[in-house]
SERO-4910 file (N, C-alpha, C, O; in steps of 0.05 Angstrom, whole numbers):
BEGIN
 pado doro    nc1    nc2    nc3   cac1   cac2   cac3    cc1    cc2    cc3    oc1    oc2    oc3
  Unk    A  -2271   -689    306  -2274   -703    331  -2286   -730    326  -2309   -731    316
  Unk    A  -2274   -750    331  -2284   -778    333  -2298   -789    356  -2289   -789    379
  Unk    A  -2329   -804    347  -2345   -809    366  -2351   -839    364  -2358   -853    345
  Unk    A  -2346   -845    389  -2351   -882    382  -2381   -886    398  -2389   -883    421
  Unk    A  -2392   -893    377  -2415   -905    381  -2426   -922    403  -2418   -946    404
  Unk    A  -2448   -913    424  -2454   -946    434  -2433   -956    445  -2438   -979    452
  Unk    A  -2416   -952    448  -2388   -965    464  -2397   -961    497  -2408   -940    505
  Unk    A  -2391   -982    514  -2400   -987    535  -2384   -963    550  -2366   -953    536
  Unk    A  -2387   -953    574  -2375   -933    594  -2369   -942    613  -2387   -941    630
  Unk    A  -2346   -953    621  -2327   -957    644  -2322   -943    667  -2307   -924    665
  Unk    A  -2330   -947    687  -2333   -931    714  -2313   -942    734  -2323   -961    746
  Unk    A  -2291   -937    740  -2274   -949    755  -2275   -936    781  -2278   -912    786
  Unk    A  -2273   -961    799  -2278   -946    828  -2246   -963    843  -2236   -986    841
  Unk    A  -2241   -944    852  -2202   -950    866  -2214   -953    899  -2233   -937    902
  Unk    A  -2212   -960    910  -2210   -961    941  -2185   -969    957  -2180   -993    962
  Unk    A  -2164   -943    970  -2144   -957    983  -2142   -955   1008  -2144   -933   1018
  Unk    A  -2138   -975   1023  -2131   -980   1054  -2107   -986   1059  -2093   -998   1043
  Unk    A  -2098   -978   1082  -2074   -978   1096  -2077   -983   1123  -2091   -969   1138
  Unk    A  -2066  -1000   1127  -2061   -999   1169  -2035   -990   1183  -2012   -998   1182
  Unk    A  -2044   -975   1193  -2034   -965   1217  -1994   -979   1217  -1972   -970   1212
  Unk    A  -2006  -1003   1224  -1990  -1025   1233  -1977  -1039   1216  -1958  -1053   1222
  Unk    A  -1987  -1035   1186  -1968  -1055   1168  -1936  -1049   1167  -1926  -1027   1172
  Unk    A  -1928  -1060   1163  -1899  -1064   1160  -1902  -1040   1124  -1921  -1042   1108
  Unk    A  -1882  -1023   1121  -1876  -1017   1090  -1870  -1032   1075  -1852  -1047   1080
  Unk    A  -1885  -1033   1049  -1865  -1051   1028  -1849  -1042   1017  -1841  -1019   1017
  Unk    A  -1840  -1065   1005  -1805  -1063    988  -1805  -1041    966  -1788  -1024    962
  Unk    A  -1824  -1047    954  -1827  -1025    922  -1856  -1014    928  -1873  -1031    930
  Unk    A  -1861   -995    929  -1888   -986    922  -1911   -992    902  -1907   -985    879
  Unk    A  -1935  -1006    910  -1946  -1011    882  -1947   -987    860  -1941   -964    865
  Unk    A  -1956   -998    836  -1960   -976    815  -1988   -972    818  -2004   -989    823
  Unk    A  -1995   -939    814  -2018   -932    826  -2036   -938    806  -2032   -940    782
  Unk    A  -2063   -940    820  -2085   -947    798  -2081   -923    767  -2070   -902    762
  Unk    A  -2099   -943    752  -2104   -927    731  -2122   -907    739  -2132   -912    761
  Unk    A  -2132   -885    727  -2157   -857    726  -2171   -872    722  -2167   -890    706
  Unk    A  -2193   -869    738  -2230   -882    728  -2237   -867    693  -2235   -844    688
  Unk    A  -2244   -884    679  -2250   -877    656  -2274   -855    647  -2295   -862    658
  Unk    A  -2276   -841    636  -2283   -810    639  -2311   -823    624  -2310   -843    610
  Unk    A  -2335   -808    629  -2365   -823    608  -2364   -796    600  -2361   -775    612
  Unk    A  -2368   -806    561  -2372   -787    544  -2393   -755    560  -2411   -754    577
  Unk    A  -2382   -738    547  -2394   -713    540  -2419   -714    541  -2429   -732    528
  Unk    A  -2440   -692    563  -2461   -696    555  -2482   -697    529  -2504   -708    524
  Unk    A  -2458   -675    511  -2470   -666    488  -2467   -680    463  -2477   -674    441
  Unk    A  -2445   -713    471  -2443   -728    452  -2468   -743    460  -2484   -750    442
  Unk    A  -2471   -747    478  -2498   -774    486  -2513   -759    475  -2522   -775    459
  Unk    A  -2525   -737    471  -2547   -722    470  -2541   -728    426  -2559   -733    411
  Unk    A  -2526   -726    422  -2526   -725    396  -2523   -762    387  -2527   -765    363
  Unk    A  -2519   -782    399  -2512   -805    399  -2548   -818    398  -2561   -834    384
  Unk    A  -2552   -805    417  -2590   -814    416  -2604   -793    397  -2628   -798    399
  Unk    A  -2602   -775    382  -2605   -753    363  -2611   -779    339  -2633   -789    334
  Unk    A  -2591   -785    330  -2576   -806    316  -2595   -829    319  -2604   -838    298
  Unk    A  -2602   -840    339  -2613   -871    347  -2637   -861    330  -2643   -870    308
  Unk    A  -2650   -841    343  -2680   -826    338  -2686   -828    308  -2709   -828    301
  Unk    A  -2664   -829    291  -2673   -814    262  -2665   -846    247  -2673   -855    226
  Unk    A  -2652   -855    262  -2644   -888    248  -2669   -916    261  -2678   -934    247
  Unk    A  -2673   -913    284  -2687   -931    284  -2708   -932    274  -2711   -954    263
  Unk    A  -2733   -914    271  -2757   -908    254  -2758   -932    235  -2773   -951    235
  Unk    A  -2733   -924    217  -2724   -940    192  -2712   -963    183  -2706   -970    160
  Unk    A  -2708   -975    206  -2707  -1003    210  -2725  -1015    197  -2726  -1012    173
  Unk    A  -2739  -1027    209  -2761  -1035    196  -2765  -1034    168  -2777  -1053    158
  Unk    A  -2757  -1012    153  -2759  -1009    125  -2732  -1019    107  -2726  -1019     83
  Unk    A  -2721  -1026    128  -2682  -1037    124  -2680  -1064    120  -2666  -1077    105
  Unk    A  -2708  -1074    147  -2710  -1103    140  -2728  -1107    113  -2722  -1126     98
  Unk    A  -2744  -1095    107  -2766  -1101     84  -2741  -1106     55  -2743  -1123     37
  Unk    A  -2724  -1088     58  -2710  -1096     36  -2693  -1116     38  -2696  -1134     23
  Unk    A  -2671  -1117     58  -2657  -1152     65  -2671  -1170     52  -2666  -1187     35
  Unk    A  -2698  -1160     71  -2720  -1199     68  -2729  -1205     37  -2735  -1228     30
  Unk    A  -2730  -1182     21  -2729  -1183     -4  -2712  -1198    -11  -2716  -1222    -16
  Unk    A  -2693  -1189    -11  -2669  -1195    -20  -2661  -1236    -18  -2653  -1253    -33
  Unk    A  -2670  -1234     12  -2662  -1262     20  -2681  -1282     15  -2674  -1306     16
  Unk    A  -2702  -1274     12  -2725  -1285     -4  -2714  -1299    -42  -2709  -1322    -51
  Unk    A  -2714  -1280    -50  -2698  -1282    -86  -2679  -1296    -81  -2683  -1318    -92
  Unk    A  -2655  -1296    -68  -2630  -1311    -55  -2623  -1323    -35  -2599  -1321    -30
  Unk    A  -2638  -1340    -17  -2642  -1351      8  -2611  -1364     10  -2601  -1364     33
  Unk    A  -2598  -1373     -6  -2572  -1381     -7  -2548  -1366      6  -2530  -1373     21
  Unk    A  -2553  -1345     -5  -2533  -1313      4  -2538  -1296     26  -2560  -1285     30
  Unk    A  -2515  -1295     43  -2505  -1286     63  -2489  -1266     65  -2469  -1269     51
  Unk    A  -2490  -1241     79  -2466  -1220     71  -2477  -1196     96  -2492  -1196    115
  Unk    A  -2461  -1181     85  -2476  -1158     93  -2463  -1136     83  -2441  -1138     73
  Unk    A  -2481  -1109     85  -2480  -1079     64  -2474  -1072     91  -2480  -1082    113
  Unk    A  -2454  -1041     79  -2452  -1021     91  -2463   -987     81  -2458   -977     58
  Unk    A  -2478   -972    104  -2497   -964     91  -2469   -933     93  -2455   -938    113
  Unk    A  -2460   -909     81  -2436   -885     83  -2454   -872     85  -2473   -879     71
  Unk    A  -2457   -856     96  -2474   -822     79  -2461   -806    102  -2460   -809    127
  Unk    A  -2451   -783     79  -2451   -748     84  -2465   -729     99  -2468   -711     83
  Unk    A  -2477   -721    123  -2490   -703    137  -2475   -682    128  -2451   -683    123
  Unk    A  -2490   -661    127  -2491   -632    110  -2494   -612    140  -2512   -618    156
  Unk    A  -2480   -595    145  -2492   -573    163  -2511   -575    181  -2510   -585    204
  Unk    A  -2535   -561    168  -2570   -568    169  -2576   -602    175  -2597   -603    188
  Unk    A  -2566   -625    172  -2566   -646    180  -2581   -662    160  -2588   -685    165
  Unk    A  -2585   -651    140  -2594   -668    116  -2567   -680    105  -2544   -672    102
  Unk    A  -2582   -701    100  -2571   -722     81  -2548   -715     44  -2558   -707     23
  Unk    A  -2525   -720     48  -2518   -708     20  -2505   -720      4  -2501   -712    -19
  Unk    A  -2496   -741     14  -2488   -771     -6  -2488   -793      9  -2478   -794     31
  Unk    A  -2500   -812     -1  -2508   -843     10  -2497   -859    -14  -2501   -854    -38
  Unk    A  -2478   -885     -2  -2469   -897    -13  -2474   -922     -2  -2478   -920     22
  Unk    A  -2474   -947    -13  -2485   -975      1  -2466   -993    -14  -2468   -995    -38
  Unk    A  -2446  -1007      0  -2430  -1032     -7  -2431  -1059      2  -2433  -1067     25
  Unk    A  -2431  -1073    -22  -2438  -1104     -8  -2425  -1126    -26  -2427  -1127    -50
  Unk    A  -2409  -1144     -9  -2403  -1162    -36  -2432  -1187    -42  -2424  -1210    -45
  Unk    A  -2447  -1184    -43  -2469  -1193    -44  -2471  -1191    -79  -2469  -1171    -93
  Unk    A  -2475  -1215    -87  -2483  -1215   -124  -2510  -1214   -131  -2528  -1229   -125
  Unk    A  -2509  -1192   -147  -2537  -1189   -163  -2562  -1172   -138  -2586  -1177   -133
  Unk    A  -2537  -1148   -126  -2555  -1137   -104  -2572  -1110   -107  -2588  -1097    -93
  Unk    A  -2558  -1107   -136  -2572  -1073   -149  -2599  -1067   -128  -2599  -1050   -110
  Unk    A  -2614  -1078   -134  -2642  -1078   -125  -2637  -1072    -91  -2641  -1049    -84
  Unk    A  -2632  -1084    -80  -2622  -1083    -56  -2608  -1058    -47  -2619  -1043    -30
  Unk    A  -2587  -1054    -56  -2571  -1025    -53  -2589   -997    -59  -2589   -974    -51
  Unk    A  -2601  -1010    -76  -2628   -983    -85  -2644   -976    -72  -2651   -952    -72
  Unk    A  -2658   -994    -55  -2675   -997    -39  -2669   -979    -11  -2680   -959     -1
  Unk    A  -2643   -999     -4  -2636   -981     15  -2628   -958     24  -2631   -947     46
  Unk    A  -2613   -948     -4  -2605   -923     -3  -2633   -899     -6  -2636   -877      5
  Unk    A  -2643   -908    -17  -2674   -895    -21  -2685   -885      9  -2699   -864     11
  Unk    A  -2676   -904     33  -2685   -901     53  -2669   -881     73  -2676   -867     92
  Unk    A  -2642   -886     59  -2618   -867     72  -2615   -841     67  -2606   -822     79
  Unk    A  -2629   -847     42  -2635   -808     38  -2657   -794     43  -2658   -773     30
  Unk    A  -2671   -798     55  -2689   -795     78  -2682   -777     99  -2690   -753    100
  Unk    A  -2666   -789    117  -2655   -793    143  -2650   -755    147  -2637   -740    134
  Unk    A  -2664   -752    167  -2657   -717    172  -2648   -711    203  -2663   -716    222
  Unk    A  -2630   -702    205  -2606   -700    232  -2612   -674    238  -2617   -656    222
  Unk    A  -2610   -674    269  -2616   -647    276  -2582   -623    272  -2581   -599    270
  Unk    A  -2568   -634    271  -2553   -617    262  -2521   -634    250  -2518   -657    259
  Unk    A  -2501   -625    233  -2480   -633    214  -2461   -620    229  -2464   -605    248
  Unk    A  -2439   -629    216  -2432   -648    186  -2424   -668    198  -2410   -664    218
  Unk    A  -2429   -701    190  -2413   -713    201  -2416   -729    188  -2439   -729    177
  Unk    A  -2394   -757    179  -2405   -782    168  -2405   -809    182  -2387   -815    197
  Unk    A  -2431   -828    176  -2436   -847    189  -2437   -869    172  -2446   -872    149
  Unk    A  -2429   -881    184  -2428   -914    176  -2442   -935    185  -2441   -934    209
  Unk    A  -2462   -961    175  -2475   -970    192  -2480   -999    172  -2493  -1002    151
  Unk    A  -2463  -1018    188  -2475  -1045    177  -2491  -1055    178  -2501  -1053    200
  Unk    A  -2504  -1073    160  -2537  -1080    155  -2531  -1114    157  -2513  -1120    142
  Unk    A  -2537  -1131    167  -2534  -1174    162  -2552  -1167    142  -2566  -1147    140
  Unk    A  -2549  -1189    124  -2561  -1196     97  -2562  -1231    106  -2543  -1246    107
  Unk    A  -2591  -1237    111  -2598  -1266    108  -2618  -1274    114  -2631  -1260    129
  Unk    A  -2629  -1296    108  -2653  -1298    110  -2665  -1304    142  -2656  -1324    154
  Unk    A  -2682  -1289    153  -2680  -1279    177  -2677  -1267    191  -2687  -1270    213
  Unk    A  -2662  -1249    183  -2636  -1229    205  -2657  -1210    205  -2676  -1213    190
  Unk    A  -2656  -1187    222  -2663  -1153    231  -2645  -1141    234  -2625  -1155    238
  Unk    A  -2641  -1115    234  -2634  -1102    239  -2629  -1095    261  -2631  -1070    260
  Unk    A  -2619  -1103    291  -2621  -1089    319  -2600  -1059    321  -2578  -1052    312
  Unk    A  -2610  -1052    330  -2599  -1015    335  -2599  -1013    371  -2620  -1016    383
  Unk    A  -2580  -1008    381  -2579  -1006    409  -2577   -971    411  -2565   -956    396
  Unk    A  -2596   -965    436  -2592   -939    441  -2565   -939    459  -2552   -955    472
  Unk    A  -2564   -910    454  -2528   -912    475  -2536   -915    497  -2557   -911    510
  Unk    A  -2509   -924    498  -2515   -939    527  -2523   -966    537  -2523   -976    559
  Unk    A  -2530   -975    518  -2552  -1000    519  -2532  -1026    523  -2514  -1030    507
  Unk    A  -2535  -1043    544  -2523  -1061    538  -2527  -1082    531  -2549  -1084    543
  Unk    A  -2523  -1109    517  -2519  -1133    507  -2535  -1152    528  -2525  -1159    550
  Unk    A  -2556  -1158    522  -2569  -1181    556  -2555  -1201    554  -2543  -1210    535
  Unk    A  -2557  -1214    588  -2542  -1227    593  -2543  -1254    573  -2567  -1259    566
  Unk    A  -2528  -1268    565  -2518  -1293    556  -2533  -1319    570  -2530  -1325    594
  Unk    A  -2548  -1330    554  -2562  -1358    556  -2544  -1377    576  -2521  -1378    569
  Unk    A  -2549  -1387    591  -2533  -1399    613  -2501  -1383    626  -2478  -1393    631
  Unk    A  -2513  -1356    626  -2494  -1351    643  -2478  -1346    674  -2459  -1333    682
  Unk    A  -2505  -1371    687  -2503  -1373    707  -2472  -1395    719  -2461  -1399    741
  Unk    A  -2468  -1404    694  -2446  -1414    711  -2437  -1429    682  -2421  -1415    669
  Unk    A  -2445  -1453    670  -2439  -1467    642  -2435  -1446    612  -2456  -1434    604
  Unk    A  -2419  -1444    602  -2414  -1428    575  -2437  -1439    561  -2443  -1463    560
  Unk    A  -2448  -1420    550  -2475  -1423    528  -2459  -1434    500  -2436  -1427    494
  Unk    A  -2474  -1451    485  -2461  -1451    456  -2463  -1425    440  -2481  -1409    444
  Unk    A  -2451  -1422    428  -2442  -1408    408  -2469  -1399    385  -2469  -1408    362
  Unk    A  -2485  -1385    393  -2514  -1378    368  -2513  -1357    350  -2503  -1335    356
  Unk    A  -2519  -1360    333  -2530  -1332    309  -2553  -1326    317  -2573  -1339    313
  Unk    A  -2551  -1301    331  -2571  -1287    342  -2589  -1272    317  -2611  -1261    315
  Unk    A  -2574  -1277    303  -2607  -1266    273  -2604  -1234    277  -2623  -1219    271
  Unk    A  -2580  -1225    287  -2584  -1197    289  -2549  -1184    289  -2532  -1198    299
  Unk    A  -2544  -1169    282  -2519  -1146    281  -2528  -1130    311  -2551  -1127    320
  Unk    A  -2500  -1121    325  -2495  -1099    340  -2490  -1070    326  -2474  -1063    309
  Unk    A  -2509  -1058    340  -2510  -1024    310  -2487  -1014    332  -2492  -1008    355
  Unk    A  -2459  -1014    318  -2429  -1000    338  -2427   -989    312  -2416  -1006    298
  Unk    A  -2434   -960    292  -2421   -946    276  -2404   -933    289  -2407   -931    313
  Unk    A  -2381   -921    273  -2377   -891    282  -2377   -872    259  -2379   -874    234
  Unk    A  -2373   -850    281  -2379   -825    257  -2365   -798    264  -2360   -793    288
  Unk    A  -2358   -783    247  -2336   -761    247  -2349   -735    249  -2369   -728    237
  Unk    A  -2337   -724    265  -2359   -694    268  -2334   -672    255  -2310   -676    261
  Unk    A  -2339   -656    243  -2316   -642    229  -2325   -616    252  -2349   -615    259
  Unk    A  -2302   -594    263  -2309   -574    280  -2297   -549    256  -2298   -525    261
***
């Protein structure tokens, strides 16, 4: 079963009126689409499960980046963090990719922190991109959470900023 992360929830509301008096039309419109269904209770419940055991560790996600971008202030990138949930919800392979040069240290670090990570219940695998630069955090949105509003978006388009932060949108596979 595939679970998308943090993905916003769409609530469609249809309202149709008719008079009495109108004349029929020529072709019938095509009927609305279905209001879009909000996840399962028992995915949200496992979606913030998830937030619970990852955000802690932030903080320890950035300590290594800022390492990193400290030694290399030049280099920009970003890692992706894999790991295996087991049954029991422990951790059972963590893998960290980055085209980032000369990141050993970095990948080590982090993975150190990924195997940690204890889930209240498996199997499933998650994926979770990390910014690499000098500056950046880590942000992790709980589900549900949405994006604040946009710097002048009262009416003029905002310029275009590097918010110094990633949107945490993993997904992750639940095997039944």
């Amino acid at each position: 079963m595939k679970l998308s992360w943090l993905a916003p929830t769409l609530f469609a509301c249809v309202a149709l009126s008719a008079a009495a008096e109108s004349p029929p039309a020529e072709t019938p419109p095509a009927p609305p689409p279905p209001p879009a269904a909000a996840p399962p209770a028992d995915d949200l419940a496992q979606q913030l499960a998830v937030y619970n055991v990852l955000a802690p560790t932030a903080p320890q996600i950035d300590q290594c980046t800022a390492r990193y971008a400290t030694e290399f202030p030049d280099r920009k990138g970003e890692l992706t963090i894999s790991v295996q949930v087991m049954d029991g919800g422990r951790v059972q392979d963590v893998s960290v990719k980055t085209e980032l040069k000369a990141s050993d240290r970095l990948t080590d670090c982090v993975a150190t922190i990924a195997r940690v990570w204890r889930f209240s219940r498996g199997p499933f695998s998650l994926s979770l991109p990390v910014p690499v630069a000098p500056g950046t955090k880590l942000k992790l949105k709980k589900p549900g959470e949405k994006d604040p509003p946009a710097p002048g978006a009262s009416g003029a388009p905002a310029a275009a900023k590097d918010e110094g932060f990633i949107r945490f949108t993993p997904s992750w596979t639940q095997s039944d």
